[in-house]
N, C-alpha and C positions, 0 to 999 in steps of 0.2 A: 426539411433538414434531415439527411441521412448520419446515424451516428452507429456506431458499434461501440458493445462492453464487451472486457476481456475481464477473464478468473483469474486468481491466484491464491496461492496459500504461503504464508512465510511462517516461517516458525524462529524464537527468538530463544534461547538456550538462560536468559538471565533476565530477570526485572528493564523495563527500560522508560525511556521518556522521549515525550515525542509532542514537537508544539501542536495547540489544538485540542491535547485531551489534558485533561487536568487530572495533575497526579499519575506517578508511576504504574505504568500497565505490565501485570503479568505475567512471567513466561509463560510461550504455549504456542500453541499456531494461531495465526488468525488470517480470515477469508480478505480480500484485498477485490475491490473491483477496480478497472481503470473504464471512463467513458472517452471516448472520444467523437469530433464529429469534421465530416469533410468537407475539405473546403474545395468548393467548386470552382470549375475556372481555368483547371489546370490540364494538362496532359496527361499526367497521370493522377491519380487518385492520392491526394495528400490528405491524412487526418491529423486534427489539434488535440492532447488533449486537455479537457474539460474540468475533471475530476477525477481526485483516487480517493478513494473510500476501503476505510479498516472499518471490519466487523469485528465487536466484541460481544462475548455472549456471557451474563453472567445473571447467576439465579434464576435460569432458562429464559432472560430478555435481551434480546439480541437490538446492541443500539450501532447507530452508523456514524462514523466519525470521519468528515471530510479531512483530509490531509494534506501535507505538500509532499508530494513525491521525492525532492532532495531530501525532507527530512526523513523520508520514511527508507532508503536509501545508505545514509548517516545512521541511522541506528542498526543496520542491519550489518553494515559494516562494525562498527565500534563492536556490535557481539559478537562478530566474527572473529575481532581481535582479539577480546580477551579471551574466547573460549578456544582460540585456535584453531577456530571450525573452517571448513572448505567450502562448506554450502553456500552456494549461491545464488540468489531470488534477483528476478525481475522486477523494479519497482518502478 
């Protein structure tokens, strides 16, 4: 099974919350992987994906927190709202 991960960074300007992780997570940036893997069969090359994963690092322990991508998406927006921000992350 051929799969590919993608990077990312998002950065959140306010406190937020986010299903999956208990209790409200930090402003800050946090690392973002996406896996995905291809589904064969096809004519062109289609990938699913699999998993997105927020990294948080605190008291230098860096834990992995599987996500749902609409949720992580949902909060990115919602900060973007209050804080009036333009940035916009891939999630």
């Amino acid at each position: 099974m051929t799969t590919r991960t993608t990077r990312s960074r998002v950065t959140f300007a306010a406190p937020f919350l986010i299903r999956g992780i208990h209790g409200p997570v930090p402003a800050g940036s946090y690392d973002i992987e996406i896996e995905e893997k291809v589904i064969e069969g096809n004519a062109h090359t289609v990938y699913h994906r699999v998993a997105t994963i927020l990294y948080r690092s605190t008291d230098g322990v860096t834990v992995s927190c599987v996500i749902d991508p609409a949720d992580l998406a949902a909060a990115l927006a919602d900060d973007a709202t209050v804080f009036g921000s333009t940035k916009r992350a891939k999630a």
